[in-house]
C-alpha positions as CSV (number, residue, x, y, z in Angstrom):
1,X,150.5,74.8,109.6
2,X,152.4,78.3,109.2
3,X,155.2,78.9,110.5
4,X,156.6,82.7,111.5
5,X,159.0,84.4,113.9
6,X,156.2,84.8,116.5
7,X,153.5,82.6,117.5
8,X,152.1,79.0,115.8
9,X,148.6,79.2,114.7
10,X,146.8,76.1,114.0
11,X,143.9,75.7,112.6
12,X,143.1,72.3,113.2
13,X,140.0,70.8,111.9
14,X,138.4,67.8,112.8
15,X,135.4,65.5,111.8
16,X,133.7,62.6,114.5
17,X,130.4,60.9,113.3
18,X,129.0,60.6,117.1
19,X,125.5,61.1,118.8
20,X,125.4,63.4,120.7
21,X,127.8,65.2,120.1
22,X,129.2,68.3,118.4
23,X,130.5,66.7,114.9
24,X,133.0,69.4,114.0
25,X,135.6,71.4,116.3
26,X,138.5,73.9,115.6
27,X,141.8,73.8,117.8
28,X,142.9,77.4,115.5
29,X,142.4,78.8,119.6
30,X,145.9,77.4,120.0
31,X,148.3,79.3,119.8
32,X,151.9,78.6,120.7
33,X,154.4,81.1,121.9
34,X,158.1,79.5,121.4
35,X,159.7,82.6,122.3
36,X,158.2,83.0,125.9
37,X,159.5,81.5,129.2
38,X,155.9,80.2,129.5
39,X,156.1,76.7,129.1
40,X,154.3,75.1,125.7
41,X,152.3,72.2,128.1
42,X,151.2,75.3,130.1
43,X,149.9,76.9,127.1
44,X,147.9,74.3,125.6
45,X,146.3,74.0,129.0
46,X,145.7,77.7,129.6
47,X,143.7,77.8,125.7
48,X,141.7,74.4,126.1
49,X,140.7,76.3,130.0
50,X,139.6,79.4,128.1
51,X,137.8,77.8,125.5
52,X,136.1,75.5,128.1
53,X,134.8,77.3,130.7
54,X,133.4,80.0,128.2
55,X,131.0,77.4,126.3
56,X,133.2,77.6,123.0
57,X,134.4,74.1,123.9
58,X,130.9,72.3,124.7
59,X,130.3,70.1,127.2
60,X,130.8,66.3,124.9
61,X,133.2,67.8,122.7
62,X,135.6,65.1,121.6
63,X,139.2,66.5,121.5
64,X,141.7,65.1,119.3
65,X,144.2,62.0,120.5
66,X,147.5,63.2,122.6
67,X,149.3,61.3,119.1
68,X,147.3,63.7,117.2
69,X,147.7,66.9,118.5
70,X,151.4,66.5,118.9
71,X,151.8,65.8,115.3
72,X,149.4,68.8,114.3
73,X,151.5,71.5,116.9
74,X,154.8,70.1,116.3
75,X,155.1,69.4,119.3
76,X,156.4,66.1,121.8
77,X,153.9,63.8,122.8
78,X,154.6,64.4,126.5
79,X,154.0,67.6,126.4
80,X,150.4,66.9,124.9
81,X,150.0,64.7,127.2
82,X,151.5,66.9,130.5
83,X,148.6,69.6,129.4
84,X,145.4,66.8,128.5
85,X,146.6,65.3,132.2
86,X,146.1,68.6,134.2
87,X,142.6,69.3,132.4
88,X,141.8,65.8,133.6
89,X,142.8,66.3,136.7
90,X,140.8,69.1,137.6
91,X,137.5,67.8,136.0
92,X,137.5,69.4,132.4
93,X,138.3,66.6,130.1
94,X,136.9,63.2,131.1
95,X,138.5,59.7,129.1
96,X,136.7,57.0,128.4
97,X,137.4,53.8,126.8
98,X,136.2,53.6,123.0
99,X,135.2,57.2,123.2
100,X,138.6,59.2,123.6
101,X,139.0,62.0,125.7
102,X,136.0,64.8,125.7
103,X,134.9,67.9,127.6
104,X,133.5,66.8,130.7
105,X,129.6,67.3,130.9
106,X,129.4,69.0,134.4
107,X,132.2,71.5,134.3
108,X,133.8,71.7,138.2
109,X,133.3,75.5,138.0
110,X,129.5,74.9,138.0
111,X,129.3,72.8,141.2
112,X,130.9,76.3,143.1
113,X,127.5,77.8,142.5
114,X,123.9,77.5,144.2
115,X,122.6,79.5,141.4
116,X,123.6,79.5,137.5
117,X,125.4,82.8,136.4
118,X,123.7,84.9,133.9
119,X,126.5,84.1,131.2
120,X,126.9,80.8,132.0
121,X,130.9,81.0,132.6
122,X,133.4,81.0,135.1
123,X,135.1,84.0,136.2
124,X,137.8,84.7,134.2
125,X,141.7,84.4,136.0
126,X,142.0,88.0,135.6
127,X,138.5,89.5,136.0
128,X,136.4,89.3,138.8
129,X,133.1,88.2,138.9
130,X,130.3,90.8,138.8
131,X,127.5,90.9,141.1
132,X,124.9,93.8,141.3
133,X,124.7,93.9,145.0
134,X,126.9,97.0,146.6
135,X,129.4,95.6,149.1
136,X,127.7,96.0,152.7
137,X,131.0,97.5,154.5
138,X,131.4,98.5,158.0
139,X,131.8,102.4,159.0
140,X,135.4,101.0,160.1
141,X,135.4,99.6,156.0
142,X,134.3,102.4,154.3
143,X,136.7,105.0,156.1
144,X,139.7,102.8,155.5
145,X,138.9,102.3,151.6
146,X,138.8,106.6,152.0
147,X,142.6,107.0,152.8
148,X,145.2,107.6,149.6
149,X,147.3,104.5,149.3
150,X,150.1,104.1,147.4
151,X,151.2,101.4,145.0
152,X,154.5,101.8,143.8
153,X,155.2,100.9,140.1
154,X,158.8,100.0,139.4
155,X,158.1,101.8,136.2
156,X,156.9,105.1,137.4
157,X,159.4,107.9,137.7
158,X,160.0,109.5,140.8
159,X,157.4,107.4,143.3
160,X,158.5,108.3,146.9
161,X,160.0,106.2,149.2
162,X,162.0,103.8,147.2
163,X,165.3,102.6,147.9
164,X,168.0,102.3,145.0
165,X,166.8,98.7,144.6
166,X,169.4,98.8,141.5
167,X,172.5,99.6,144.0
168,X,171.7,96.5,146.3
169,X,174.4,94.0,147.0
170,X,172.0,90.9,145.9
171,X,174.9,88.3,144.6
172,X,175.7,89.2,148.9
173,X,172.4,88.4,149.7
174,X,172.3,85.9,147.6
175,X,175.2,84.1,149.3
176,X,173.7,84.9,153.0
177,X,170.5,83.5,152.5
178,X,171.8,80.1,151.2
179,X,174.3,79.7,154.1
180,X,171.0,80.9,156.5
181,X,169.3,78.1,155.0
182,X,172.0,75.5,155.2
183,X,172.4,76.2,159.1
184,X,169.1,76.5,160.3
185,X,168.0,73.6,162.1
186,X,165.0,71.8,161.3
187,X,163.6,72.0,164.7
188,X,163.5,75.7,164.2
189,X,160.9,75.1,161.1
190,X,157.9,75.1,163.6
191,X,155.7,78.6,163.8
192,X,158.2,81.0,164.8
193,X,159.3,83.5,168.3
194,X,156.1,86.1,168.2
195,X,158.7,88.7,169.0
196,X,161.1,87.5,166.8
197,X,164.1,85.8,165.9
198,X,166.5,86.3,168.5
199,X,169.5,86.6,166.7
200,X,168.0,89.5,164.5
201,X,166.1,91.3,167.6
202,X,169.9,90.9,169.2
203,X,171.2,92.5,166.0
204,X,168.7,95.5,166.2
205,X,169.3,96.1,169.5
206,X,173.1,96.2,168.9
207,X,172.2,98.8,165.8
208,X,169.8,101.4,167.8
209,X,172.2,101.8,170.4
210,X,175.3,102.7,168.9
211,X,173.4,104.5,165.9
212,X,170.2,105.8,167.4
213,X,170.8,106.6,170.9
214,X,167.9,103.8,171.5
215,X,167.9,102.5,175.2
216,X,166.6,99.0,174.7
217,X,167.3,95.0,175.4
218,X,166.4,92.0,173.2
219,X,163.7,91.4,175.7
220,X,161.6,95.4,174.3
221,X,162.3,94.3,170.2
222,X,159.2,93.0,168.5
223,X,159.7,92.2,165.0
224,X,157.2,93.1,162.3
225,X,155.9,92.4,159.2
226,X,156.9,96.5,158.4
227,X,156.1,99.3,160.3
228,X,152.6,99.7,158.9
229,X,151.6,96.6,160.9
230,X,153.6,98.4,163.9
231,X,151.6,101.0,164.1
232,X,148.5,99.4,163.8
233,X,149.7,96.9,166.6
234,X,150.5,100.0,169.3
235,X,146.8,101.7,167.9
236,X,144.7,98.5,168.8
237,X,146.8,97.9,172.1
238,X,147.1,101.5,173.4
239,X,143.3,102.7,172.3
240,X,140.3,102.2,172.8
241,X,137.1,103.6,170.1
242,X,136.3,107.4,170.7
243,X,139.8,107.9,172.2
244,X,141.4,110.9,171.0
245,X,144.9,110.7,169.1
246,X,147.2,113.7,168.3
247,X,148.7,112.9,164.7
248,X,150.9,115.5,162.5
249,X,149.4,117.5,160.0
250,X,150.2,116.9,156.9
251,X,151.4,112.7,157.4
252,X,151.7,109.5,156.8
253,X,148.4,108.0,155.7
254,X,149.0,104.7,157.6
255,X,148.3,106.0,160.5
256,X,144.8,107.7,159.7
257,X,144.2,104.1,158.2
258,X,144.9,102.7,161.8
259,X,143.6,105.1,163.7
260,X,140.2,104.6,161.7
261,X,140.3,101.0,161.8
262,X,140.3,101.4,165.6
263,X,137.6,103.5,165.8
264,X,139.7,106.6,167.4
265,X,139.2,110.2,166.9
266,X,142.2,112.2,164.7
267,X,143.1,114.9,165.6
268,X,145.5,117.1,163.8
269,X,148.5,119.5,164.9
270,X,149.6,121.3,162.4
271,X,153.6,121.5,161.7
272,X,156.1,124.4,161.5
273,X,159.6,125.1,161.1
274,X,160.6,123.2,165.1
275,X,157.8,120.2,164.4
276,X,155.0,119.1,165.9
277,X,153.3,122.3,167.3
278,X,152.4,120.6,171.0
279,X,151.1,124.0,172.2
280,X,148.7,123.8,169.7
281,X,147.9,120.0,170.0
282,X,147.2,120.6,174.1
283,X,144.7,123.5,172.6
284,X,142.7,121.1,170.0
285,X,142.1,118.4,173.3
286,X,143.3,118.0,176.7
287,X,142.0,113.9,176.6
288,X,144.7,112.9,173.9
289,X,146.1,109.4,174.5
290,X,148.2,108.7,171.7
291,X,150.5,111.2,169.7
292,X,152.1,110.0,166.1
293,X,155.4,111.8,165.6
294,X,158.0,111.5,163.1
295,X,160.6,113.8,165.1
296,X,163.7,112.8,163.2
297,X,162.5,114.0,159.9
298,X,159.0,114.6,159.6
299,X,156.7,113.0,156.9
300,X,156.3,114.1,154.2
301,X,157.4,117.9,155.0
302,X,161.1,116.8,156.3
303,X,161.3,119.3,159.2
304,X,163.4,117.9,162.3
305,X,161.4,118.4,165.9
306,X,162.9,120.8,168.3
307,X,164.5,119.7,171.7
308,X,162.1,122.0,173.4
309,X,159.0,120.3,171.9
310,X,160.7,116.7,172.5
311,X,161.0,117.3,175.9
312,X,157.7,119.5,176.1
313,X,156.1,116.0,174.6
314,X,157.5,113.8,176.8
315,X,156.2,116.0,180.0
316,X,152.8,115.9,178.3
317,X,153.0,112.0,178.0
318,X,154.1,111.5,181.6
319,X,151.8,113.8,183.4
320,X,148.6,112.7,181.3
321,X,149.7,108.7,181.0
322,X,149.5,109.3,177.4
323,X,151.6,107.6,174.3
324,X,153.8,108.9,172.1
325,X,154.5,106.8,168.9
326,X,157.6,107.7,167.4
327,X,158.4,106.6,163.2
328,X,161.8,106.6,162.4
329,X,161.0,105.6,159.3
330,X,164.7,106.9,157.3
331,X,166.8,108.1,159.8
332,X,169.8,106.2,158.4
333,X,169.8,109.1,155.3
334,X,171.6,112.2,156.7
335,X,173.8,113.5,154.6
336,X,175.3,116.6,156.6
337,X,176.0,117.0,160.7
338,X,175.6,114.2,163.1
339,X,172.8,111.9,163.4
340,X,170.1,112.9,165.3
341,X,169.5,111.0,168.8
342,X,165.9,109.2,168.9
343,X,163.1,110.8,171.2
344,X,162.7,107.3,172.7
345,X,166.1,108.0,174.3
346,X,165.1,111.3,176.3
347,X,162.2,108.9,177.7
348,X,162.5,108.2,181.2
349,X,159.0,107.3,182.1
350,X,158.6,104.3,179.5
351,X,156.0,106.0,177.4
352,X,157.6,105.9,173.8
353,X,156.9,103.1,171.4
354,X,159.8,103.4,168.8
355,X,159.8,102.1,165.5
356,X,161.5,101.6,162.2
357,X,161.7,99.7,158.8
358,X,163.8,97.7,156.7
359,X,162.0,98.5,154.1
360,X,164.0,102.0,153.1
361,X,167.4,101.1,154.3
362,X,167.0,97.4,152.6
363,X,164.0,97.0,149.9
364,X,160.3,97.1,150.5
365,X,159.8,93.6,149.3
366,X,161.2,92.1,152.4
367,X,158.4,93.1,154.8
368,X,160.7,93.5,158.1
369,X,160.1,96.0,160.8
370,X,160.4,96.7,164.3
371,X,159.1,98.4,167.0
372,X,160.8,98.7,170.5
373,X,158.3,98.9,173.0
374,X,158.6,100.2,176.8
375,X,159.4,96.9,179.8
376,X,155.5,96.8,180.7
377,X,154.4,96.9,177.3
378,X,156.1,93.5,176.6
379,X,153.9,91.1,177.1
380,X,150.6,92.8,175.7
381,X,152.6,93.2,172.6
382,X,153.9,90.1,172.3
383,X,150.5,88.8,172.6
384,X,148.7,91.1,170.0
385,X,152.0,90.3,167.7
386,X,151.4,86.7,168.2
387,X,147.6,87.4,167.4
388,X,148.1,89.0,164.4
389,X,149.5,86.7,162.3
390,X,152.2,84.4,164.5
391,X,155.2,86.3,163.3
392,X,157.3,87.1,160.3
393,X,159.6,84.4,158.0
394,X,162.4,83.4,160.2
395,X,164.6,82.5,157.1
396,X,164.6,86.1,156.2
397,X,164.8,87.5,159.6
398,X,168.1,85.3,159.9
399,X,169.7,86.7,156.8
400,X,168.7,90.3,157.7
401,X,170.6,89.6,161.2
402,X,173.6,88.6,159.6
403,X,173.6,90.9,156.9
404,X,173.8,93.2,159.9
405,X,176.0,91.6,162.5
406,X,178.5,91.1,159.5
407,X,178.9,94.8,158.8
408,X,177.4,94.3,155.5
409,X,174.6,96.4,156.7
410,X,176.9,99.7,157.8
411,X,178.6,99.6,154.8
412,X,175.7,99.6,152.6
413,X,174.2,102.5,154.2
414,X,177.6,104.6,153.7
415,X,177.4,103.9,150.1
416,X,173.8,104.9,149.8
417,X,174.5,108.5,151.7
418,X,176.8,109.0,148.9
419,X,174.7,107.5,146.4
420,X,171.3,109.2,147.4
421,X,173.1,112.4,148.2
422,X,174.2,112.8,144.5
423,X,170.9,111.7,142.8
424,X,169.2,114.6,145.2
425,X,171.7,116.9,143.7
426,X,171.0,115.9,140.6
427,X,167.3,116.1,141.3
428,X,167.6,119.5,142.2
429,X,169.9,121.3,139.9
430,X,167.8,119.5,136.9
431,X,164.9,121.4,138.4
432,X,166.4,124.9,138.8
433,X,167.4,124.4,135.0
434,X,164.6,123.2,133.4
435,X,161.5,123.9,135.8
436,X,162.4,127.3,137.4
437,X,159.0,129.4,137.6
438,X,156.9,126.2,137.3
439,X,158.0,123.7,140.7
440,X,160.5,125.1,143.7
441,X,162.9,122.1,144.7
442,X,165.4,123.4,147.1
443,X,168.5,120.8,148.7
444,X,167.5,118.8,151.9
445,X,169.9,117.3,154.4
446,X,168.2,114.0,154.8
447,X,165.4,111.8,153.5
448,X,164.5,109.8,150.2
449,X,162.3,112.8,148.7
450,X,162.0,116.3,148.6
451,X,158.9,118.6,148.6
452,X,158.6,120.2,144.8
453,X,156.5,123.8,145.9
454,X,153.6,124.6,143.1
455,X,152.6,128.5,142.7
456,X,150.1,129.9,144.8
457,X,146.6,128.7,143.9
458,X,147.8,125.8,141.8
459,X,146.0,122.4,142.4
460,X,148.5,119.9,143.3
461,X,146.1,117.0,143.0
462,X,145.1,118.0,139.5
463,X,148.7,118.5,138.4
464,X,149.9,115.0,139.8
465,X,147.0,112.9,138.3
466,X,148.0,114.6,134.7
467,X,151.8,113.9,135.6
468,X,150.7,110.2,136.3
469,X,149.3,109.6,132.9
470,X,152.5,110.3,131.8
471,X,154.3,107.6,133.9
472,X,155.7,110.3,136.6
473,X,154.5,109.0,140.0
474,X,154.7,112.0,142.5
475,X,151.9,112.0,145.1
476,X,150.1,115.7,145.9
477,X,151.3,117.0,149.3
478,X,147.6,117.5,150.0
479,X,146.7,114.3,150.3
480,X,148.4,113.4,153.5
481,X,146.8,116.1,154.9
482,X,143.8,115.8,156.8
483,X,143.1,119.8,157.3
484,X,144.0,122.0,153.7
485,X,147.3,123.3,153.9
486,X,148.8,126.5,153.1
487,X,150.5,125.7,149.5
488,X,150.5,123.0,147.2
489,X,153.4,121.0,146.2
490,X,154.3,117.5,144.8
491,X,156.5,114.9,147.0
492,X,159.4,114.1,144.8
493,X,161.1,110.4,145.2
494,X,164.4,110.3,143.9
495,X,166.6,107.6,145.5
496,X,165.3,104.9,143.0
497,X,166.3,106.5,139.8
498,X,169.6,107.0,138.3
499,X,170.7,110.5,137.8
500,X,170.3,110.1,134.3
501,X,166.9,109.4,134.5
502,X,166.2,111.7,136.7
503,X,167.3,114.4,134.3
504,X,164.9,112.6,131.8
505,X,162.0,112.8,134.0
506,X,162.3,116.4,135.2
507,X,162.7,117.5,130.9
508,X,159.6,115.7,130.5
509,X,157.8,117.1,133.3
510,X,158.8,120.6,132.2
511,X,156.1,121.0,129.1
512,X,153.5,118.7,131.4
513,X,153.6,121.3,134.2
514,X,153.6,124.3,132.1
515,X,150.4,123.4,130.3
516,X,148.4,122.1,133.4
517,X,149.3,125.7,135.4
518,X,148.6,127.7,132.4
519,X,145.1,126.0,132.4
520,X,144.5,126.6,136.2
521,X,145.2,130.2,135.8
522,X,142.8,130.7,133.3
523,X,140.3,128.9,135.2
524,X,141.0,130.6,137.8
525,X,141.2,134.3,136.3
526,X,138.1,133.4,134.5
């Protein structure tokens, strides 16, 4: 046996005079990891798996006594034991009197299959199996998979829409979701309120008021799992297919995702300096019956919507019965001026659904939205909420209450303004120092990202996938858009890093950006 600072390898040869019966086997697959949290039973199990189910443990094979593989690894002989035990248990190994324990003859994987697999294995843990037929996908399947998703790496550099997850008060949290759990009665552990857990939906209620201008009761709060699922709750309840929908152009590619899944036409309305261009939605169709807004600061572009369009929207919604679905997704961030009042309360016909997220203000890993939805609107949402998937983890929802009703939740978004404010700062000034001819970043007053503006003629798709190899998440502005837009540019996350790191990232870009233009120009003088 040798011994270093890293793994144990043993090489562990042993000789059976049986029928039958491979006569010779080698255990040097084993290999132990002392230095990883990975339990050593675990690994023993997860090497004799491996070696199983891809044939180079045959069916027969006698393994050695739980005695003598401790004494070979060095190991307890409970925990050779513990990982023989779970092999047994699933059907691997089989033990019989006289003969020892051996690798089963019919392996469990190969009762899952009507037909044997060309290789003869399992799939493997971490790679799919491979079949030759093409996926038969509905037209509602095959547009969805089309739509730009994105999936935020807690590595990558600048990825949009992330809250300083480092800032959060967690030892806090900690202490409220332990004193949730201590109070909450065990009558309350049956499938949870649709709409939501009172106390939180009581909380929210409290919140838009006094911070949105929201004009709501308990009764209008339906708690989601986000506000993806929100929206795709008011698309599938307020649509039907071929129904026409007004959605901002460039946006948030949820919507287009819910919009397709419900079989609606998109239509776009481009944006300007006031917002969403109505006069120019009312030219595109006359039969809209939803409009997607995000008036309070428009994704991903960051304008703020006009009074005159708000209240030229909600005429439009009144006179034609139509819906307007508002996303306040990060109001809470405004670093200059007052806080801008919701659209939902100029509406005095009941034809706004509101909604907003945890996810931003808290972190993305809780899965907590809400949506506040007009007094005849109730019940068909409660029911489609209820539909959906029964409603979201009342533990959390009563820590997130709390956490608000407390104060906890004001304060933390006081520090973040000053926080987030400084790390845009920081964002920007790095630019103008280090990226000045190559990507325009000018100051916003609200938000989580910022627009970085590429030349004329530069291809912001390009120039983000070679920024990704390097570890720099920042999504081209031309992929939320559903028509082409009028310049490229690259949306710019920077709440999540420290301002150190930010300064890293934006010196590393430098070089990146210069060489990917450079090319593109040539290409294109050429």
């Amino acid at each position: 046996m040798t011994q270093g600072k890293g793994p144990y390898f043993i090489n562990l040869k042993v000789t059976f005079v049986m029928s039958k019966v491979a006569s010779f086997i080698s255990l040097g697959i084993i290999s132990l990891d002392r230095n990883t949290g990975t339990p050593l039973h675990r690994q023993i199990y997860e090497r004799l798996y491996e070696a199983i189910i891809s044939g180079q443990l045959k069916p027969g094979t006698r393994l050695p006594s739980v005695r003598a593989l401790a004494q070979e690894l060095g190991i307890s002989r409970n925990t050779a034991a513990k990982a023989y035990a779970q092999l047994l248990a699933e059907g691997y190994l089989e033990s019989k009197v006289g003969s020892g324990t051996c690798v089963t003859s019919i392996l469990p994987d190969d009762l899952l299959y009507s037909h044997p697999r060309p290789n003869g294995r399992a799939p493997s843990a971490t790679q799919p199996e491979q079949f030759e037929t093409r996926p038969c996908l509905s037209d509602r399947g095959q547009a969805i998979a089309q739509i730009p998703f994105l999936e935020h790496s807690p590595t990558q550099a600048f990825s949009p829409g992330l809250p300083a997850v480092d800032a959060f008060p967690f030892k806090l949290w900690e202490k409220l979701l332990v004193k949730c759990w201590r109070e909450l009665p065990f009558n309350r552990l049956g499938y949870p309120n649709a709409k939501g857990h009172r106390s939180l939906r009581e909380a929210v209620t409290g919140y838009l008021r006094a911070a949105r201008g929201v004009r709501c009761t308990p009764e209008q709060i339906i708690i989601t799992n986000g506000a993806q699922q929100a929206i795709s709750l008011a698309v599938n309840v307020l649509l039907n297919p071929g129904d026409d929908a007004w959605v901002e152009n460039p946006s948030y590619n949820g919507i287009k995702a819910a919009l397709s899944n419900a079989q609606a036409n998109i239509v776009p309305v481009p944006v300007d300096g006031e917002g969403f261009v109505v006069d120019e939605a009312l030219a595109r169709t006359s039969q809209a019956r939803l409009a997607y807004i995000s008036p309070s600061h428009q994704y991903p572009l960051g304008v703020t919507m006009s009074l005159a369009r708000r209240l030229q929207l909600l005429q439009w919604a009144q006179e034609s019965d139509g819906w307007i679905l508002e996303d306040d997704y990060d109001s809470e961030y405004r670093y200059s001026g007052y806080p801008l009042a919701a659209l939902q309360g100029l509406d005095k016909a009941g034809r706004v659904i509101y909604m907003g997220t945890f996810s931003k203000v808290l972190f993305p890993a809780l899965r907590l939205g809400y949506m506040v939805v007009p007094p005849a609107l109730i019940e068909p949402f409660r029911a489609a909420r209820a539909h959906a998937d029964r409603g979201a983890s009342l533990l959390e929802q009563a820590v997130v209450a709390r956490f608000i009703t407390e104060g906890h939740f004001a304060r933390h978004i006081r520090r973040m303004r000053t926080l987030y404010l400084q790390r845009q700062r920081t964002l920007v000034e790095a630019a103008r120092v280090h990226l000045r001819g190559l990507l325009q970043v000018e100051p916003h007053d609200a938000g989580l990202h910022l627009i970085g503006w590429l030349p004329q003629g530069a291809d912001d798709a390009q120039v983000s996938r070679r920024l990704a190899g390097h570890g720099i998440d920042m999504p081209p502005l031309s992929s939320y858009a559903i028509r082409p837009l009028a310049r490229a540019g690259l949306v710019m996350g920077y709440t999540s890093m420290p301002e150190h790191k930010i300064i890293i990232g934006v010196k590393q870009m430098s070089p990146i950006l210069a060489e990917c233009l450079a090319g593109q120009q040539m290409q294109l003088s050429a």
